[in-house]
C-alpha positions in Angstrom: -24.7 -109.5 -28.4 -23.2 -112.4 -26.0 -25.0 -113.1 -23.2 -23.5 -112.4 -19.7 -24.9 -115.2 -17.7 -26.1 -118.3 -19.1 -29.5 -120.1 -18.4 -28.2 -122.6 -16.7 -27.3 -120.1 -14.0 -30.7 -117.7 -14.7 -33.4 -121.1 -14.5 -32.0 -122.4 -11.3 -34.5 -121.8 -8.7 -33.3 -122.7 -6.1 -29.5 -121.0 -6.7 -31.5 -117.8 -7.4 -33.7 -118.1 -4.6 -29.8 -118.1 -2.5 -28.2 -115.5 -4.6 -31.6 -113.0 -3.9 -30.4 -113.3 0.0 -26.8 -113.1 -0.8 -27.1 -110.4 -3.3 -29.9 -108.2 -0.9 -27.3 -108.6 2.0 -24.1 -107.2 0.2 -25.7 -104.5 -1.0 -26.4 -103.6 2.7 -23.4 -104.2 3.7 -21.8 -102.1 0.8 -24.2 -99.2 1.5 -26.3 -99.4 -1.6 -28.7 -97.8 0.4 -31.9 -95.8 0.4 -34.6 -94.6 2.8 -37.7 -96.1 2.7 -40.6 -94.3 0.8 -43.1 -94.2 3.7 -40.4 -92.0 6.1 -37.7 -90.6 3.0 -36.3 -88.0 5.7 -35.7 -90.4 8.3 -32.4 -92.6 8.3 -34.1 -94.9 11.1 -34.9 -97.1 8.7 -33.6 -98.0 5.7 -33.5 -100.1 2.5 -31.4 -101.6 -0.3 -31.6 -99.3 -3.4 -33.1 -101.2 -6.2 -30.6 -103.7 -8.0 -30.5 -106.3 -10.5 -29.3 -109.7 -9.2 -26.7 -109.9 -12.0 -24.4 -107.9 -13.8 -26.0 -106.8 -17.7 -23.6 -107.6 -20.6 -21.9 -104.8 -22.3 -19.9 -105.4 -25.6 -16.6 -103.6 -24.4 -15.5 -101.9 -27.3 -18.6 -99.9 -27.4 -18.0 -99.1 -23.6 -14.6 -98.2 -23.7 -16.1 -95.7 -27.1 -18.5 -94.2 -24.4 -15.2 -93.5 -22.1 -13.3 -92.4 -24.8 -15.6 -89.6 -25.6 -16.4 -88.1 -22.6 -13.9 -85.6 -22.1 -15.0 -84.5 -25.8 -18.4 -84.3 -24.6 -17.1 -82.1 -21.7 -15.4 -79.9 -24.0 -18.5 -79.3 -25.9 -20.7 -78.6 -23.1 -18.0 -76.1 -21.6 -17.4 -74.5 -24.9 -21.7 -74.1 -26.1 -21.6 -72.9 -22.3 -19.7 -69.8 -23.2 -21.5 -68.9 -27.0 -24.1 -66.9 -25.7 -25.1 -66.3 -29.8 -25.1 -69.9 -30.6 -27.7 -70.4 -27.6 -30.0 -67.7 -28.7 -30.3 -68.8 -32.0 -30.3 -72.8 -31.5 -33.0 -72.0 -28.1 -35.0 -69.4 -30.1 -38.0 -71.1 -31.0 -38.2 -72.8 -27.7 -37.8 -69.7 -25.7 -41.3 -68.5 -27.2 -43.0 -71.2 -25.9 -41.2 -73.3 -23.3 -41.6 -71.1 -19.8 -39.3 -72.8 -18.1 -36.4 -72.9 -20.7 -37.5 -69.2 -21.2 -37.0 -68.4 -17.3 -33.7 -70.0 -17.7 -32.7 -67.9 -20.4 -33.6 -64.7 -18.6 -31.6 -65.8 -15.9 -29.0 -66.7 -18.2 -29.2 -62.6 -20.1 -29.6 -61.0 -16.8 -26.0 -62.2 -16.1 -24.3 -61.1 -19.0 -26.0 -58.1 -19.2 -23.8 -57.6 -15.4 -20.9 -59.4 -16.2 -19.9 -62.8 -15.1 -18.4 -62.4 -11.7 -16.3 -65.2 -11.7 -13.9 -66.9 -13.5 -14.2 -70.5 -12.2 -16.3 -72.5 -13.8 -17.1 -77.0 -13.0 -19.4 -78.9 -14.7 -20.2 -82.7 -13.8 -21.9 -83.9 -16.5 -23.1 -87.6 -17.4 -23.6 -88.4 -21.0 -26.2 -91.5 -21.2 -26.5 -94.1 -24.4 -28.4 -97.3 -24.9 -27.0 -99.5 -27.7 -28.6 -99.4 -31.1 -28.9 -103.2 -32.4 -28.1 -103.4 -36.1 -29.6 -105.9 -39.1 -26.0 -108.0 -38.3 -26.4 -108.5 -34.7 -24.1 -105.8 -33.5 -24.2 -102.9 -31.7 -23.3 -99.2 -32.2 -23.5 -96.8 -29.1 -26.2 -93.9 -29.4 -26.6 -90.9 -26.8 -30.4 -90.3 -25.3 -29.1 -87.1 -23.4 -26.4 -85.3 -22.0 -27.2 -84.2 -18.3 -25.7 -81.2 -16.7 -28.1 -80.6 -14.2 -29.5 -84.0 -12.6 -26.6 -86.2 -13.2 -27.2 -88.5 -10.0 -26.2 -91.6 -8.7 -22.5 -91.2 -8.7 -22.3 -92.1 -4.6 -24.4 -95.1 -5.2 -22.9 -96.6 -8.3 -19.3 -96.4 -6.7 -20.3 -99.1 -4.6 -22.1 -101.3 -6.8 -19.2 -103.5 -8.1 -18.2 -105.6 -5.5 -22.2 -106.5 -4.3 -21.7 -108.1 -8.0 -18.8 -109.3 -7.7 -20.2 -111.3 -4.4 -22.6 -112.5 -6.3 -21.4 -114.1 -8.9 -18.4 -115.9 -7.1 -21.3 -117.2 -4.7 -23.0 -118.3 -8.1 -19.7 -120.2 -8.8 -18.6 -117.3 -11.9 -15.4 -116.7 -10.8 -14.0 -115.6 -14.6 -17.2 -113.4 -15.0 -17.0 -111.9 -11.5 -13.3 -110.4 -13.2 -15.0 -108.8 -15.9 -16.6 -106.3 -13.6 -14.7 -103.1 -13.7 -13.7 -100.8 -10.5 -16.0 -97.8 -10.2 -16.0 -94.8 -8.6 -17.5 -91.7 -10.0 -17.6 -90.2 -6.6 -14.3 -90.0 -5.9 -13.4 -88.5 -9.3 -16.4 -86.0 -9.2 -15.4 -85.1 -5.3 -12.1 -84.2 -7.3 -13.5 -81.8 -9.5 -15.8 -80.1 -6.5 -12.4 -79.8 -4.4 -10.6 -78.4 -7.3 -13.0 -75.5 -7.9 -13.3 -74.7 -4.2 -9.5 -74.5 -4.0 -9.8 -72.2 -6.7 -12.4 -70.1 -5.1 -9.6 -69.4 -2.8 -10.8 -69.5 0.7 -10.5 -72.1 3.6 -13.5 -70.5 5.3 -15.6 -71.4 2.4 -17.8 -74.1 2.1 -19.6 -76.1 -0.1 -23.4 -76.5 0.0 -25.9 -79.0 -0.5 -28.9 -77.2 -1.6 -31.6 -79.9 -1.3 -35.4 -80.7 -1.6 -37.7 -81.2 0.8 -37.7 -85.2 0.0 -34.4 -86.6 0.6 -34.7 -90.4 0.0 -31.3 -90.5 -1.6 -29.9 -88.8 0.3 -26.8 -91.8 0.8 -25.7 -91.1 -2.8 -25.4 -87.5 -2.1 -23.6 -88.5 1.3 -20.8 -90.7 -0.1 -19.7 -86.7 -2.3 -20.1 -85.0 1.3 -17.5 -87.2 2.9 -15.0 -87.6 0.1 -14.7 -83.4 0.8 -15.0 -84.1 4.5 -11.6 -86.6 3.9 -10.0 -83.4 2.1 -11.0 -80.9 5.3 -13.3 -79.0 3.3 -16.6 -77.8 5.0 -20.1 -78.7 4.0 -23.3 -78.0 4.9 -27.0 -79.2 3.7 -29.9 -76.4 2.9 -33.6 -76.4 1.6 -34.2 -73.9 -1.0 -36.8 -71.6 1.9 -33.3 -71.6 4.1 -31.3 -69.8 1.3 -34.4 -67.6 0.8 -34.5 -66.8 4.6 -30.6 -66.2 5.2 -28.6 -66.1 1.3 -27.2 -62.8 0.4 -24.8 -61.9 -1.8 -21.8 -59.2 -1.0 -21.0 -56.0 -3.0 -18.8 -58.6 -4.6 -21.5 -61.2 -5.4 -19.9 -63.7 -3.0 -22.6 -65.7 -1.3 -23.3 -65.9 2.1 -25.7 -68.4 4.1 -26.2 -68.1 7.9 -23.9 -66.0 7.7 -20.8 -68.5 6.0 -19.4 -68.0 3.3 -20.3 -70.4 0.1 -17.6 -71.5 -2.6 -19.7 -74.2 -4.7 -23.2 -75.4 -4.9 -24.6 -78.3 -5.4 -28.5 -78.0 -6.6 -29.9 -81.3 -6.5 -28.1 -83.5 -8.2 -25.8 -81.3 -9.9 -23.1 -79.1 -8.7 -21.8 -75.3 -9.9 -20.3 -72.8 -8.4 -23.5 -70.6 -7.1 -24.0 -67.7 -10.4 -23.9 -69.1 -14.2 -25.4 -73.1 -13.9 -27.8 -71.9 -16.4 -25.2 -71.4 -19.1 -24.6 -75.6 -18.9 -27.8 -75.8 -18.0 -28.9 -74.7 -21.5 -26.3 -76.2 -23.1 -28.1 -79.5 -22.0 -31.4 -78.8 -23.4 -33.0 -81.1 -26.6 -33.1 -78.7 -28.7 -29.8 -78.0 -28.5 -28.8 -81.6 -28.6 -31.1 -81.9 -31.6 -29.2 -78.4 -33.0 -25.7 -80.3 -32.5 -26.8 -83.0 -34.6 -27.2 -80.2 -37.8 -24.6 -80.8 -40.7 -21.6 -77.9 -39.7 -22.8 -77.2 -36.4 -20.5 -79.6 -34.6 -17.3 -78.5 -36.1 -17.9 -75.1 -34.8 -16.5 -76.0 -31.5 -14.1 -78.6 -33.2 -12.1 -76.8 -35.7 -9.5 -78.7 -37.1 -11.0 -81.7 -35.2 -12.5 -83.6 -37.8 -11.4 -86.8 -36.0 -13.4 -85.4 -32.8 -16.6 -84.2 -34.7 -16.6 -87.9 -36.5 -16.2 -89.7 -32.6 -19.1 -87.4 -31.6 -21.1 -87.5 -34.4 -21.2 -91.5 -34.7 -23.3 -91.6 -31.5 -26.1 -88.8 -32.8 -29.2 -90.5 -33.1 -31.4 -89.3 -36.0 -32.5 -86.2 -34.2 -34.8 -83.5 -35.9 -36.5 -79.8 -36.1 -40.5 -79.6 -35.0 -40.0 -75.7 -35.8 -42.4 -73.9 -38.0 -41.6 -74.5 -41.9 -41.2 -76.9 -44.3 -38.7 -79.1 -42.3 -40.7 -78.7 -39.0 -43.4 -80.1 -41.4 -41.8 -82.9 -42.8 -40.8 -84.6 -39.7 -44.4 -84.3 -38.0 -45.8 -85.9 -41.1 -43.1 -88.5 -40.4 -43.4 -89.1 -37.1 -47.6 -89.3 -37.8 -46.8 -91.8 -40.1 -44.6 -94.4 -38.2 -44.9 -93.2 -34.6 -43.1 -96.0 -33.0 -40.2 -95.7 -34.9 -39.7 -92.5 -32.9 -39.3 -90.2 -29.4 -41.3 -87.4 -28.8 -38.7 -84.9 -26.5 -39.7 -82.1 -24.4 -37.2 -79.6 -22.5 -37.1 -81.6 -19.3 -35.0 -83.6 -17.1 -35.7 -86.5 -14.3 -37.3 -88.9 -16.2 -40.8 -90.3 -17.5 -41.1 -87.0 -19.5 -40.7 -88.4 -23.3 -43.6 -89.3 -25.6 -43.9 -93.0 -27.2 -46.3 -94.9 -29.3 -49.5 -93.9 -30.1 -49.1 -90.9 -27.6 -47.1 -88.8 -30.0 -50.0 -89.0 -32.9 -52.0 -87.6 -29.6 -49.4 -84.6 -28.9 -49.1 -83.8 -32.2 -52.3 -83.8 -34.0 -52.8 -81.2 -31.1 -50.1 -78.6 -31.8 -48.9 -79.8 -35.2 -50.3 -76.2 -36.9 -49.1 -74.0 -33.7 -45.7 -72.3 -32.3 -46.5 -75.3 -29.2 -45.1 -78.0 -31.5 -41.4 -76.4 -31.0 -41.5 -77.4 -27.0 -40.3 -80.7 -28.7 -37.9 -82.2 -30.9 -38.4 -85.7 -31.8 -35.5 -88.5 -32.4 -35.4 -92.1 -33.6 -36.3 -95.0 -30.9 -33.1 -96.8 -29.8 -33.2 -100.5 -29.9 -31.0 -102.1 -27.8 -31.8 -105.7 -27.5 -33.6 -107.0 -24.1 -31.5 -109.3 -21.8 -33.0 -111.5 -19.1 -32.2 -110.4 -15.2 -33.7 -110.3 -12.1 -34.6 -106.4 -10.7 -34.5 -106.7 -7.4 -37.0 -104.1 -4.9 -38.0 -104.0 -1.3 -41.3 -105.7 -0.9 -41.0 -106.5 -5.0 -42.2 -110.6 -6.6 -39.2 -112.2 -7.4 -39.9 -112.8 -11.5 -37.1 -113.0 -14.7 -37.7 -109.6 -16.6 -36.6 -109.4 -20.2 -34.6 -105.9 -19.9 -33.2 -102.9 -21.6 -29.9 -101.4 -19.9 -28.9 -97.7 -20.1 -25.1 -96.9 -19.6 -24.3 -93.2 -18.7 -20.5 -91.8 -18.4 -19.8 -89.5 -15.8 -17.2 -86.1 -17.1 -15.8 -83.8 -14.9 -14.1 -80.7 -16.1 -12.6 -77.0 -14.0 -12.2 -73.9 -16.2 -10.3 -71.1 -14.5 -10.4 -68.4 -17.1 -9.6 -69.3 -20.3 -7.5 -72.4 -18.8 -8.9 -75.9 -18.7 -7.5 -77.4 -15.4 -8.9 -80.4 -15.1 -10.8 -82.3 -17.9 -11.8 -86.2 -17.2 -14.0 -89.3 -17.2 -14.9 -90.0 -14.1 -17.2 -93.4 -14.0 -19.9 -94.9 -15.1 -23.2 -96.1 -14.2 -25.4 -98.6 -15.7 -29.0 -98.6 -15.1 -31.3 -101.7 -16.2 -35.7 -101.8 -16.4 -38.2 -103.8 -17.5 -38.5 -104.4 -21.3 -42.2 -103.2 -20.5 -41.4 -99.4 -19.5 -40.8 -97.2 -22.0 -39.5 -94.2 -19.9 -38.5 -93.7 -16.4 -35.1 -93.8 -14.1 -34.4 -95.0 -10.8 -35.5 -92.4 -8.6 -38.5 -92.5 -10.4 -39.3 -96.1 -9.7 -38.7 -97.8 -13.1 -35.3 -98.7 -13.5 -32.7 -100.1 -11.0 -29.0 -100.0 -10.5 -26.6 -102.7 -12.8 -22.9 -102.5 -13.3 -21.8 -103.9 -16.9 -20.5 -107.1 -17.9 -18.2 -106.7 -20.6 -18.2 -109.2 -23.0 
């Protein structure tokens, strides 16, 4: 792949030592922000959210493939979200031994056993892909995940593009500082909120922020909160123990929290309307993703699509079955075999979860002849190829990392009914880490924010 910024720009100390300054101050100044870690729910004092100094090329054929596909991708997550058959049978083996999935799935029979009370339904999703470097030198575009239930950093990643921007003019790469693409995922996700709460059909109605105890990014979640503020709709922030203390729900299953009404959701770092996020919730899971990647299973929800099922199926990874039986077999003796070659998945979201190296001989000489082995599915290591940046944290040493870049695409779709209202890409977001890490995103410490460089 080309690279983005040449040495003579990367090996100049002195220029770098500038551009660290420059680079730290625009990002202030753009609100690329974050609390710090020893007060995160205190705005007193704040910090830059971790950054690289320069943008991280991106061959842009293979990002404008990632664009391309997303509103297929939302399709697919909407319509698995309403085949409560395919989800027993793809989630079965999991359900027996994965509580959490298992909780989920209660949740998600309890409902239909009632009947859906609603007919609006909004998913923001973010597909993610790292790019798979072939024999040739080229690059083809994978998927890692499809998130429908932590899909963060769309506030912060909306203002990303001009501290690079900066940057590079001050670096004296004007032509490269024109490659960088406007960005902003939270206008277009705001969008999709806004849409469903018109929907829902009353001004009184708000939208709330249900959030954790520890708020230290809290800004990205802010710059959502007052893109609805700018279209007059209400919002209001809650901790789980406040809905506890004052949520209930009507004879008509509206909720109600202090005594106001509540439209839509948003749960961490995804948002729903308040009944029914497990349906996309499951419909995120690995073992789903590993199920979608069966021969037939795709054009299932793509009939008469073949052009669709093809686009989709080209970024499927080699993903496969740990279930009991001769194929369940086969890939654990594989994956004993050559365990670096492969990821070891379990049902979980956030980051620093998956199981590399020498760990996965570990894991699964320990459950390879039990039911426990189906908690996972295991899929073939990506293997993008490591470009040369500076990650940039508060009270971080200032060293050239050889890194590995991760580009997710933000969707955005409103059902009402059988009617699909609204159905787009809304943004993207690159993050960048350390060659050195095998797992881990940014709020987990290992990875920073990056915008591409398409080359």
């Amino acid at each position: 792949m080309a690279q983005g910024i040449p040495d003579e720009v990367l090996m100049n100390t002195e220029l770098i030592k500038d551009l660290v300054d420059v680079a730290k101050d625009a990002a202030l100044l753009q609100g690329v922000l974050m609390r710090i870690q020893e007060t995160p729910n205190s705005s007193e004092l704040v910090t830059y959210a971790p950054f690289t100094l320069f943008p991280s090329p991106v061959p842009k054929t293979v990002f404008l493939q990632a664009l391309a596909l997303q509103t297929h991708y939302n399709t697919l997550v909407d319509k698995i979200s309403q085949d409560p058959d395919f989800l027993q049978e793809a989630l079965a083996s999991t359900i027996a031994v994965d509580d959490f999935t298992a909780k989920l799935f209660r949740i998600h029979k309890q409902i239909l056993k009632e009947g859906r009370s609603q007919s609006i339904v909004l998913g923001l999703n973010r597909s993610d892909y790292m790019l798979d470097q072939r024999e040739d030198g080229s690059s083809s575009l994978k998927q890692i995940e499809i998130n429908t239930i932590a899909a963060s950093f769309g506030g912060l990643s909306s203002r990303t593009p001009d501290v690079h921007r900066h940057v590079l003019k001050v670096a004296g790469r004007l032509e490269e500082s024109q490659r960088i693409l406007d960005n902003n995922p939270a206008f277009g996700l705001t969008a999709a909120l806004a849409k469903a709460w018109e929907l829902y059909g009353s001004e009184r109605a708000v939208v709330m922020f249900l959030v954790e105890e520890t708020q230290r990014n809290i800004f990205d979640h802010r710059y959502i909160e007052h893109e609805l503020w700018k279209r007059n709709i209400t919002t209001m922030r809650k901790q789980f123990e406040d809905v506890c203390k004052t949520g209930s729900l009507d004879q008509d299953k509206r909720l109600f929290v202090d005594g106001r009404e509540v439209a839509v959701v948003y749960f961490r770092n995804v948002f729903f309307l308040f009944s029914g996020f497990e349906f996309t919730h499951l419909a995120g899971t690995k073992k789903v993703q590993q199920v979608l990647a069966r021969p037939g299973v795709l054009e299932k929800f793509f009939p008469d699509q073949p052009q669709v099922v093809e686009q989709i199926r080209a970024t499927f990874a080699g993903l496969y079955t740990l279930d009991l039986g001769a194929e369940g077999d086969k890939t654990v003796t594989m994956a004993l075999a050559a365990p670096d070659r492969f990821v070891l998945k379990p049902q979980r979201e956030g980051g620093g979860n998956n199981i590399y190296g020498s760990e996965i001989c570990q894991v699964l000489e320990g459950v390879k002849d039990s039911t426990e082995r189906t908690a996972y599915i295991l899929m073939d290591k990506i293997c993008p190829w490591p470009v040369q940046n500076y990650l940039l944290r508060r009270d971080a040493p200032l060293k050239i990392s050889n890194c590995l870049s991760e580009l997710g695409i933000f969707g955005a779709y409103v059902r009402h009914g059988k009617d699909m209202v609204m159905n787009e890409c809304v943004g993207h977001l690159l993050r960048t880490k350390s060659s050195e890490h095998s797992d881990g995103g940014v709020a987990a410490g290992v990875a920073v924010l990056d915008n591409p460089l398409l080359v």
